[in-house]
C-alpha positions as CSV (number, residue, x, y, z in Angstrom):
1,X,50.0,103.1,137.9
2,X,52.9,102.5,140.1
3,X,51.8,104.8,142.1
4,X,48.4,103.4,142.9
5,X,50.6,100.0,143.3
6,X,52.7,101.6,145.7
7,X,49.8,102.8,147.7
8,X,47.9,99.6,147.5
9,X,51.0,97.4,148.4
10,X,51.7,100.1,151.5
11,X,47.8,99.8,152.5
12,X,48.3,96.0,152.9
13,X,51.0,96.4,154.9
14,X,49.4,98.6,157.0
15,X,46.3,96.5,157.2
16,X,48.5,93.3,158.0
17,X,47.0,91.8,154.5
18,X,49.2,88.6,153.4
19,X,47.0,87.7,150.5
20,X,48.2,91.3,148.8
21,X,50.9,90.3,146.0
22,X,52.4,92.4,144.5
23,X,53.6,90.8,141.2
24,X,50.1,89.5,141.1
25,X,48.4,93.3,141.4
26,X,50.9,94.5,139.0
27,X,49.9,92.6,136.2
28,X,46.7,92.9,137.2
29,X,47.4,96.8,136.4
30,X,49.5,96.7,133.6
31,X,47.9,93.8,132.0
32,X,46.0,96.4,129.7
33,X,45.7,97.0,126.1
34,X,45.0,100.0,124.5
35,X,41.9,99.7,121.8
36,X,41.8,102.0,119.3
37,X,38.3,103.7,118.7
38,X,37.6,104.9,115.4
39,X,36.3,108.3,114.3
40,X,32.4,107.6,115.5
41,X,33.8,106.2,119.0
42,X,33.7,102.3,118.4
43,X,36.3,100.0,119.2
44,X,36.9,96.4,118.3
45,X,36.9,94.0,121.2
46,X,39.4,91.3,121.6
47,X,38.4,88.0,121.2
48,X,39.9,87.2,124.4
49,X,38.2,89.9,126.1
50,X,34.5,88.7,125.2
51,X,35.6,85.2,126.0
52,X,36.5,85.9,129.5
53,X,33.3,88.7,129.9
54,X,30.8,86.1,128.6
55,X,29.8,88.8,126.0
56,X,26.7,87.2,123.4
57,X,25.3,90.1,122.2
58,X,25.2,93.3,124.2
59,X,27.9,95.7,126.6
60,X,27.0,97.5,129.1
61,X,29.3,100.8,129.8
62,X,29.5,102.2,133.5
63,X,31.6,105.2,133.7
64,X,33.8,105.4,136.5
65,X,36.4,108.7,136.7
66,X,39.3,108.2,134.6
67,X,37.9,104.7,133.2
68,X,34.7,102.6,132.6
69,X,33.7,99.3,133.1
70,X,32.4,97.4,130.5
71,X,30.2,94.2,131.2
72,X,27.6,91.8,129.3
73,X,24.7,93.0,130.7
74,X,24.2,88.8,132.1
75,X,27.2,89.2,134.1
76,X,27.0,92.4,135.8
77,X,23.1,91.1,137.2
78,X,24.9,88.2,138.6
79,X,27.5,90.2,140.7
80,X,26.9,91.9,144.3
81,X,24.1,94.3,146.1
82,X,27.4,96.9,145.6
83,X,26.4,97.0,142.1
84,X,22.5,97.5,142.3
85,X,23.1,101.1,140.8
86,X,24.5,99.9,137.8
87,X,22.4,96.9,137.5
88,X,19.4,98.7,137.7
89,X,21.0,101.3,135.1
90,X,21.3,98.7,132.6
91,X,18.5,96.9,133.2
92,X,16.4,100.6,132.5
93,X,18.9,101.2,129.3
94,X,17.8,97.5,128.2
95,X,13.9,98.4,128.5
96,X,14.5,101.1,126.8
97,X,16.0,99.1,124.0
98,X,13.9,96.5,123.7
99,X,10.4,98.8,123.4
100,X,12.2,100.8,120.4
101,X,12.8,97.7,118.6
């Protein structure tokens, strides 16, 4: 992860950004926690973490290389057109749910 700091610190430079901070980016980076997930893949979410996702009563995952996102299905409809893949993903994966309940 220093790395990618390194790289996005040396981008901002280049692109004349003033808003980059790095302190601020590198917590942003290494503000993680590791979860452990138990034999049949779950995990246990930190309370802190549903707070600030708005998560009720459903997750949707979105793989993404190395990592995956992970948002209340309420959330990620609210965010951007750059999203519309995985909006309309989770809205199919929600169908899908609800007809066999």
């Amino acid at each position: 992860m220093q790395q990618q700091l390194d790289r996005e610190e040396e981008r901002a430079i280049r692109l004349g950004d003033t808003n980059f901070d790095r302190d601020v980016r590198a917590g942003q980076l290494f503000g993680y926690m590791h979860l452990p997930f138990d034999d049949s893949g779950r995990f246990v979410m930190p309370e802190h973490l549903r707070g600030l996702g708005k998560v009720t009563d459903g997750l949707y995952f979105h793989a993404a290389g190395e990592f995956f996102f992970v948002w209340a299905p309420e959330q990620l409809m609210r965010m951007g057109p750059e999203w519309k893949g995985a909006q309309a993903a989770c809205e199919t994966l929600m169908a899908a749910a609800r007809k066999a309940a």
